[in-house]
N, C-alpha and C positions, 0 to 999 in steps of 0.2 A: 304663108303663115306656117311655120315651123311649130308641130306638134310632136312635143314629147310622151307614152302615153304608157303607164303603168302598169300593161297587159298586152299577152301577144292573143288577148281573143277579138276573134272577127267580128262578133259581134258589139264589142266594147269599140272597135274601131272604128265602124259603121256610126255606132249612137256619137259619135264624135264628127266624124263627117256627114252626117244628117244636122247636128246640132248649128255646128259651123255656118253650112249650107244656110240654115235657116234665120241665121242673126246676121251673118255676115256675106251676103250674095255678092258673088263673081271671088271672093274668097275659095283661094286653093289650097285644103288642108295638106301638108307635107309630114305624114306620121312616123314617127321611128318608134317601133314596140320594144318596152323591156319586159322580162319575164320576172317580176319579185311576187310572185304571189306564192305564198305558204301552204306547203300541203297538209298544214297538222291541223291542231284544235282549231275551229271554229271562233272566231276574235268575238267574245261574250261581253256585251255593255257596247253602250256607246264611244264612252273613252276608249277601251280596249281595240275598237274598230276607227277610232279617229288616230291613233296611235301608227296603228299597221298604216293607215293610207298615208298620212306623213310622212314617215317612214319611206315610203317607196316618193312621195318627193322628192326626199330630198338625196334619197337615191340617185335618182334621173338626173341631179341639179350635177352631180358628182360627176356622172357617166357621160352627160350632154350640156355642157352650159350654153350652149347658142341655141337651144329653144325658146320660141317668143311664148309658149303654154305650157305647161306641165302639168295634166291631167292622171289623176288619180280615183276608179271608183271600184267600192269593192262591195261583198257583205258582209254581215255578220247575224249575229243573235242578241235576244233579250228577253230577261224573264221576265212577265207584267201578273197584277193578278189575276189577268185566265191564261195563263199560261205560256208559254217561250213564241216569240215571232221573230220571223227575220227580218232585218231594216238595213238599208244600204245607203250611202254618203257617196255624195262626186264631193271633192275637192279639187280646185285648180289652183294654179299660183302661174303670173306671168314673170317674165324674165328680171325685173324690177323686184320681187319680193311681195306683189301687193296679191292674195291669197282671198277665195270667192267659195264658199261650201252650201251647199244645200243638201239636203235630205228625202230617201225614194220615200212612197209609201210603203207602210212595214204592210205583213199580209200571217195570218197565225199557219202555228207549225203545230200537224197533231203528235199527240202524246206520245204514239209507238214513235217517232220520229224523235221526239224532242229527247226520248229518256236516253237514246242512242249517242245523241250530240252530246249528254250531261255526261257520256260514259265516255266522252273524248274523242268521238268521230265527226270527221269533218261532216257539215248537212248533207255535200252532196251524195255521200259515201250512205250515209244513214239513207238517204232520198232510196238511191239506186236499189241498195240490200233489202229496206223496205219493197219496193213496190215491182221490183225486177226491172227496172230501167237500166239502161245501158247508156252513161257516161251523162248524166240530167242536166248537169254543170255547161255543158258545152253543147245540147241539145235543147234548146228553150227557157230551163232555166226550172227551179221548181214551180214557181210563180205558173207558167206555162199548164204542169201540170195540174194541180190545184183547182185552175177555172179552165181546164178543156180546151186551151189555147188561146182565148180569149184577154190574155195578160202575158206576153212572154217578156226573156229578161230584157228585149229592147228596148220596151214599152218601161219595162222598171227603171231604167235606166236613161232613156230620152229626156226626163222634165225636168229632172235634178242638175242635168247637166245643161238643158237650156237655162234654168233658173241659174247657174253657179256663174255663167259666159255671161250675164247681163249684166254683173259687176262692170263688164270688161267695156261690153257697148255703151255702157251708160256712165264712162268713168267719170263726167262733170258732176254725177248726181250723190256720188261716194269720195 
């Protein structure tokens, strides 16, 4: 199984060959990473972050057409009435066109962090400068820190992307 995947993080790779492992046994993910992740503003709204992960679909589709997956998951932001959280989407699409998205759980961003992001820094950057972490994005994830470890980004990342693959297992039911 030829996996295209829209991030060269190990841990994004991992929640893909976990997810795989888990729907599809004796399934051998075969990953090729692209790097399209944007280092600027933070993608604000849903649309604005369903946008970006498309985007780097149909990137891959460009870059790799003989993937039997193209896997995309990212974050972003949203303002609610108590205030900005972060929410993150897997989107998949298989070589056919036929396209599977689910949704992480969002988790709230406090304030000193969120007025940072509204001033145009990306969360992880606001994350870091806020709280003096070193590189947060690629070490657990904020999520991670938030609740003490007890949430990190693979956990954010693992259910959306099992839920998104079930289209694929369950193609008689769609």
């Amino acid at each position: 199984m030829k996996i295209a995947l829209a991030s060269k993080s190990k841990t994004k790779e991992a929640v893909v060959v976990n997810s795989i492992s888990k729907l599809f046994p004796g399934s051998t993910p075969i990953i090729k990473s692209f790097n399209f992740e944007d280092q600027g503003a933070e993608p604000v709204g849903e649309e604005a972050l369903l946008e970006q992960i498309i985007n780097s679909i149909n990137k891959m589709k460009v870059e790799d057409s003989t993937a039997d997956y193209f896997v995309a998951m990212e974050g972003g932001v949203r303002e609610t009435v108590n205030g900005m959280e972060e929410i993150s989407c897997v989107i998949i699409e298989d070589k056919g066109g036929r396209r599977s998205m689910s949704w992480g759980v969002t988790f709230p961003i406090p304030e000193v962090v969120a007025a940072k992001v509204r001033e145009g820094a990306p969360l992880a950057t606001a994350v870091d400068t806020t709280y003096s972490t070193d590189d947060i994005k690629h070490n657990g994830g904020f999520v991670s820190l938030l609740t003490n470890d007890a949430v990190n980004k693979m956990d954010l990342y693992f259910q959306p992307t099992v839920v998104a693959l079930s289209k694929f297992l369950k193609k008689d039911w769609f």
